[in-house]
C-alpha positions in Angstrom: 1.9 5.5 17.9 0.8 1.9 18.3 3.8 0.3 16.7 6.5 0.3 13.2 6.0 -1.9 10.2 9.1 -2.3 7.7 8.3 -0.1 4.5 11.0 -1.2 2.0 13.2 -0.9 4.8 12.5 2.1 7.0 10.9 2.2 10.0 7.0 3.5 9.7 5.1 3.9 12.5 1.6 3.8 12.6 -2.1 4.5 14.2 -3.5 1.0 14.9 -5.9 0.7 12.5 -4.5 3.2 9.7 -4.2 2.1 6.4 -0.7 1.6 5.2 -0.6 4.3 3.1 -1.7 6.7 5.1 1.2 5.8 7.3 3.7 5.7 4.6 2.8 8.9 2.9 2.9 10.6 6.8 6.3 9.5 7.1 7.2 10.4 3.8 7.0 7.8 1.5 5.2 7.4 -1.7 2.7 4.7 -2.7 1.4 5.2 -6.2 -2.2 5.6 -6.2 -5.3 7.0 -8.0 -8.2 6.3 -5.9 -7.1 7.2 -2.4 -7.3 10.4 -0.5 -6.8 11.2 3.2 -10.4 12.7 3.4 -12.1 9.7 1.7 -12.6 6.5 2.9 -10.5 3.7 1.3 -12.0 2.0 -1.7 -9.4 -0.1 -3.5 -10.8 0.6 -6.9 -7.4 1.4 -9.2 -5.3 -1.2 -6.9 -2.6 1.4 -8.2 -1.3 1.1 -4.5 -0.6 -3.0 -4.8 2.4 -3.4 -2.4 3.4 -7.0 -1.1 3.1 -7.2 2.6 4.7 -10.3 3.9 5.0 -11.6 0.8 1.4 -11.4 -0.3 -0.1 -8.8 -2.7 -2.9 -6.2 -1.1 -3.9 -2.7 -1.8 -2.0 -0.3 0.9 -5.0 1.9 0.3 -7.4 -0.9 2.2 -5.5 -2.9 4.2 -5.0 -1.6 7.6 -1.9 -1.7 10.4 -3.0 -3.4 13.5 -0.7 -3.5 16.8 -1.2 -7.2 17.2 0.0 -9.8 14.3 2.9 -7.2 13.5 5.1 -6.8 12.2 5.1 -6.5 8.7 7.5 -6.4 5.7 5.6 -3.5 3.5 7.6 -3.7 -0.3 6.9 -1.3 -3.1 9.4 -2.2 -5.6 8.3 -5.6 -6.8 8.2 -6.5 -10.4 4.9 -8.6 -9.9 3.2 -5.1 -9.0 3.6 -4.2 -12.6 1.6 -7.3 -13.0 -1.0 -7.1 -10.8 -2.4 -3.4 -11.5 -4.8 -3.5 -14.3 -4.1 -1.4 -16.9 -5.8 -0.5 -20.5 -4.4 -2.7 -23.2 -1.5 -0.6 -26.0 -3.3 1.4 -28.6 -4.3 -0.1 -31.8 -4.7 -3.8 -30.1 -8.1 -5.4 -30.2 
């Protein structure tokens, strides 16, 4: 392993280079996501996977752990996520 990054607390360790959810989900955490799969390459389309890293908001399906510059505070539970995901607007509005 290249080094740990703090996911909501817990120690994750990671491949330098790996995206953070891969990571996370290999060390048995959930990030919710739509888009991402470990076979396919990361696009960042549903940004389902918004987590704040270091205070700022990125998609954990795109954004990738690097040895140097860490380490990181990786949150899930933020209520600005609920925000930042687009989602389709309530039935019956225009």
């Amino acid at each position: 392993m290249s080094g740990h990054f703090s996911f909501d607390g817990a120690a994750v360790p990671f491949e330098d280079g790996e995206t953070l959810i891969a990571a996370a989900t290999r060390a048995g955490h959930h990030v919710p996501h739509l888009c991402w799969h470990p076979a396919l390459g990361p696009s960042g389309a549903c940004r389902l996977c918004t987590v704040r890293v270091d205070g700022r908001l990125a998609a954990a399906c795109t954004t990738r752990a690097a040895a140097s510059g860490w380490p990181w505070s990786v949150r899930t539970v933020i209520s600005s996520s609920a925000t930042a995901r687009p989602c389709a607007p309530p039935s019956g509005s225009a």
